[in-house]
C-alpha positions in Angstrom: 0.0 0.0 0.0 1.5 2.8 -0.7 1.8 5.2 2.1 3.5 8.3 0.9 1.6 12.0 1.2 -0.4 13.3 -1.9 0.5 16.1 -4.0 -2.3 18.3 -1.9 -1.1 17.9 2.0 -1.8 19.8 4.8 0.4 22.8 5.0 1.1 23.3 1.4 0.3 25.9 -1.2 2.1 25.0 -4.8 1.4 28.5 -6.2 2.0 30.0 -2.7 3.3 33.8 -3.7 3.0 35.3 -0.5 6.6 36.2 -0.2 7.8 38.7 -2.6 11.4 38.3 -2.9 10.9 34.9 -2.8 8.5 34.6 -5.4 10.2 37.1 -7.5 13.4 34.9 -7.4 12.5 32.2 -7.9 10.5 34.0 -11.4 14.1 34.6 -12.4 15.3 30.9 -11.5 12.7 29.0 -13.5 13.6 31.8 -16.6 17.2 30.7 -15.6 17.0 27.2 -15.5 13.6 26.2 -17.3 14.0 22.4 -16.4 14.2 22.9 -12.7 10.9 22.9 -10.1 11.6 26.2 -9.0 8.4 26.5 -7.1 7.5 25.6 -3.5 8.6 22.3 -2.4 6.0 19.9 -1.0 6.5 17.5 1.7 7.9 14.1 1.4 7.3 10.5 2.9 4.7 8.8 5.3 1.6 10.0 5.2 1.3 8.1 9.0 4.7 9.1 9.9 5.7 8.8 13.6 8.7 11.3 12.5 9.0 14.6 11.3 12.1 15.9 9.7 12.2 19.6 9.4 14.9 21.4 7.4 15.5 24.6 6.3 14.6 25.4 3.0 14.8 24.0 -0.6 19.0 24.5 -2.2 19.4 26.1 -5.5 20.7 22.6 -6.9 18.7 20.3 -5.0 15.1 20.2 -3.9 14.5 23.4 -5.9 15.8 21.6 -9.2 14.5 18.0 -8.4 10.9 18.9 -6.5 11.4 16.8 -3.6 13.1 18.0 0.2 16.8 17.0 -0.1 16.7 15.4 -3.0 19.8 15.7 -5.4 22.2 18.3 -3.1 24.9 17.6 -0.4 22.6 17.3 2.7 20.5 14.5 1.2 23.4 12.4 0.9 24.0 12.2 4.6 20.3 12.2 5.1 19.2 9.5 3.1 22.0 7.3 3.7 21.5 7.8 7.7 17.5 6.8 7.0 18.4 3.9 5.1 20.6 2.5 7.7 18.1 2.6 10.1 15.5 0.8 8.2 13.3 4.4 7.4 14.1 4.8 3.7 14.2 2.0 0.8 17.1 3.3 -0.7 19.9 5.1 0.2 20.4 7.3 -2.2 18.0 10.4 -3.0 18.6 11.3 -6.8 15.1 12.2 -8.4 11.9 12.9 -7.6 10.6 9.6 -9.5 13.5 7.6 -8.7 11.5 5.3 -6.6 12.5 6.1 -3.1 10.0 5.6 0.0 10.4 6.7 3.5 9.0 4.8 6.4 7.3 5.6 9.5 9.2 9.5 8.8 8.4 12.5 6.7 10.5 15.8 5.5 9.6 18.9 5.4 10.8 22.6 5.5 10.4 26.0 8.0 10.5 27.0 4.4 8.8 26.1 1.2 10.5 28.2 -1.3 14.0 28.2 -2.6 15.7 31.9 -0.8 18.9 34.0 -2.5 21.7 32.9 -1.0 20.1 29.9 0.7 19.3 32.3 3.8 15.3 33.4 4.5 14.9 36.1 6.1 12.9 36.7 9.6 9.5 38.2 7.6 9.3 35.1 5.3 10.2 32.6 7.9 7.3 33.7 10.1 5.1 34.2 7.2 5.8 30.8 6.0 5.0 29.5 9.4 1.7 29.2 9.1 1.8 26.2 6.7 4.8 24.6 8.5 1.9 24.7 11.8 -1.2 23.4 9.6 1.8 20.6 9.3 2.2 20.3 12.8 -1.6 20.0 13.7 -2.7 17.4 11.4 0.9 15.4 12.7 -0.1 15.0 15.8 1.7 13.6 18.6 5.1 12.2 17.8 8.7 13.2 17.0 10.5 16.6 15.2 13.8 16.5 14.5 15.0 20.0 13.9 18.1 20.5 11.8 19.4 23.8 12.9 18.1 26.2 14.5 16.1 27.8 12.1 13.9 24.6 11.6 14.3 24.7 15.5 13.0 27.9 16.0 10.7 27.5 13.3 8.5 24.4 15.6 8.1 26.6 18.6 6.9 29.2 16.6 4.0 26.7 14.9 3.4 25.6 18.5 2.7 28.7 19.8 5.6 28.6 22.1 8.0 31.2 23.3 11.4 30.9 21.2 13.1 31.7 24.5 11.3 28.2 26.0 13.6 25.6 24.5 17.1 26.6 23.6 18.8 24.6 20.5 21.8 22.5 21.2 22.7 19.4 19.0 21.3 16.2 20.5 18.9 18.3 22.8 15.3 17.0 23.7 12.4 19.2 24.4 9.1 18.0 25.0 6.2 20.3 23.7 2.3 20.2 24.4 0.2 17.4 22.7 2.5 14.7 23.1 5.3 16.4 20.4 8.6 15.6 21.4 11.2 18.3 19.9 14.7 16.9 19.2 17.7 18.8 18.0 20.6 18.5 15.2 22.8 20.2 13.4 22.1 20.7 9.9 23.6 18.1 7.7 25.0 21.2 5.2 28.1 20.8 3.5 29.6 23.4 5.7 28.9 21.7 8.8 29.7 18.3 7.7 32.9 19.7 6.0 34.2 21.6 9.2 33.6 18.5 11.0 31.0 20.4 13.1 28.9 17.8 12.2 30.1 14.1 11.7 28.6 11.1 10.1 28.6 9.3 13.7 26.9 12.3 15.3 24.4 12.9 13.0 23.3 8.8 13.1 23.0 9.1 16.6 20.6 12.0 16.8 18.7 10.9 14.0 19.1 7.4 15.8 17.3 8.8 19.0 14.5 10.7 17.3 13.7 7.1 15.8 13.9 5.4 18.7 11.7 7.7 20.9 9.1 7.4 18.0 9.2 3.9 18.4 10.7 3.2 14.4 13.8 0.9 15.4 12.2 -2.5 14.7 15.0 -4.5 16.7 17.4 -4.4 19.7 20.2 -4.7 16.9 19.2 -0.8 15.3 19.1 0.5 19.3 
């Protein structure tokens, strides 16, 4: 059966314009690059998922070209490959948006849905982009978040109504929020972090490793 969301899913405009620079830019990108999405990027995986991944926002060369949350840049390759591992992704690999790939029990997502210059949102279209990252939230219900940086971090308290002051972010940190939401913390698997070795391969299996485990996706004692 397959399990993964429809293209209409809570928390997600496709023609979503409500950001002007945004918008705007990514007019120019689809002029620049006619082949490439270039529009908002929906969320991805189990429509029942236990798990929540929230990143930042679409790259340039990756979900913004392919369609699909960190599908075909450098995060996804630490991503996906940590997912498959732990039995929450048939493939390890993330090349297309039609390449076959499934998640299990998990789902991505973004604090933003739209592709920003220079990779970097600002405050005004992060908060207005909130709203759908909340409808998100609601219709998730209670489960796990794993926040890759603090943006995305920042981003969840602010869809639950809490103060961003509440729950400071801190790699490997666990919050718990209202409605049975447990909030857990990561780095951001970007190339810079992973480069700089602020962010290892170990480290980032272990977090991701945790959030799994305290929404109850490791099947065995051998993934624990």
């Amino acid at each position: 059966m397959d399990r993964s969301l429809p293209a209409a899913c809570a928390g997600f405009d496709p023609g979503c314009r409500r950001c002007p620079r945004l918008a705007g830019f990514l007019d120019q990108v689809r002029s620049d690059h006619p082949d490439y999405h270039a529009r908002p990027v929906a969320p991805f995986g189990d429509r029942d998922a236990r798990l929540l991944i929230v990143g930042l926002a679409p790259g340039m060369h990756g979900a913004n070209r392919t369609g699909r949350p960190f599908t075909g840049d450098y995060a996804g390759i630490l991503l996906y490959a940590t997912l498959h591992r732990l039995g929450l992704a048939t493939r390890p690999v993330s090349e297309t948006a039609d390449d076959g790939l499934g998640l299990l029990g998990c789902r991505i997502t973004n604090a933003v849905k739209c592709l920003p210059p220079a990779n970097k949102p600002v405050t005004s279209e992060i908060v207005s982009c909130n709203t759908y990252l909340a409808a998100e939230l609601a219709a998730f219900g209670p489960g796990v978040v794993l926040a890759l940086g603090r943006i995305a971090h920042e981003a969840v308290l602010r869809a639950r109504g809490e103060k961003l002051s509440s729950r400071r972010f801190g790699h490997g940190a666990v919050h718990g929020l209202p409605d049975g939401i447990t909030l857990v913390d990561s780095y951001h698997c970007s190339r810079y972090n992973t480069q700089t070795r602020r962010l290892t391969a170990a480290m980032f299996e272990a977090v991701v490793r945790t959030a799994a485990d305290l929404a109850g996706l490791l099947r065995s004692s051998d993934d624990r």
